[in-house]
Every structure is written in C-alpha cells, then in structure tokens.
C-alpha positions as CSV (number, residue, x, y, z in Angstrom):
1,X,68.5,54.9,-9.7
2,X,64.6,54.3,-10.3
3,X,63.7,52.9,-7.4
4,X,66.0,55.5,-5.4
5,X,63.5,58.6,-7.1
6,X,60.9,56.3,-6.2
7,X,62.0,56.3,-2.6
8,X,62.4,59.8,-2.4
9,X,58.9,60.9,-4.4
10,X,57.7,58.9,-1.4
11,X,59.9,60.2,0.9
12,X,58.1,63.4,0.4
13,X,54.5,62.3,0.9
14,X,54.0,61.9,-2.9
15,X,52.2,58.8,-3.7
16,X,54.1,56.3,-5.9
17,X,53.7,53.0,-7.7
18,X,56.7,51.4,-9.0
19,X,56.4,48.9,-11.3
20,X,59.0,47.4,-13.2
21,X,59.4,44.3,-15.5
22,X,62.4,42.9,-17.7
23,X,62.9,44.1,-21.5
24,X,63.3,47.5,-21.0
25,X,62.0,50.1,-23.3
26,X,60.2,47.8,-25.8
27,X,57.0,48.3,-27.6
28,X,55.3,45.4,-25.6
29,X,56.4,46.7,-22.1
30,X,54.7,50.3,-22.9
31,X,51.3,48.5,-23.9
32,X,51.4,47.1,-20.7
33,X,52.4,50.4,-18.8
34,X,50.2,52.2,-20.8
35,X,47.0,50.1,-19.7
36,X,47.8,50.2,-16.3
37,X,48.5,53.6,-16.6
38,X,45.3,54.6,-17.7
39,X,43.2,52.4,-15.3
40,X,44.7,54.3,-12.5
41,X,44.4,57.7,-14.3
42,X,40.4,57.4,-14.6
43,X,39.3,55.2,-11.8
C-alpha cells in the first residue's frame, strides 16, 4: 500500500522519496526519519 501512494504521488508529478527500513513504528526508526527529514526540509 505505501509504495503504491508513493507511485501515484509520483504519478502526478509530485516529487517523492520513499524510504523504508525494517522495525516499523519504533522510536529508533523515527530518529532516523526525522534527521533525514529535516536535512531535506532546510537544504
């Protein structure tokens, strides 16, 4: 299901990055999202 919205936010000419790693929805996962996250936000 994620990467299928992925797909079709792209699909639409919105600009994606999908990023996904094993654990799910742990602390130590959103530290990780959250710092790339932010680098992309203010670069």
């Amino acid at each position: 299901m994620k990467q299928f919205f992925a797909f079709l936010c792209a699909a639409h000419g919105y600009p994606v990055t999908y990023y996904e790693s094993a654990g799910g929805h742990i602390w130590r996962n959103w530290r990780v999202y959250l710092t790339v996250f932010a680098q992309k936000l203010f670069k």
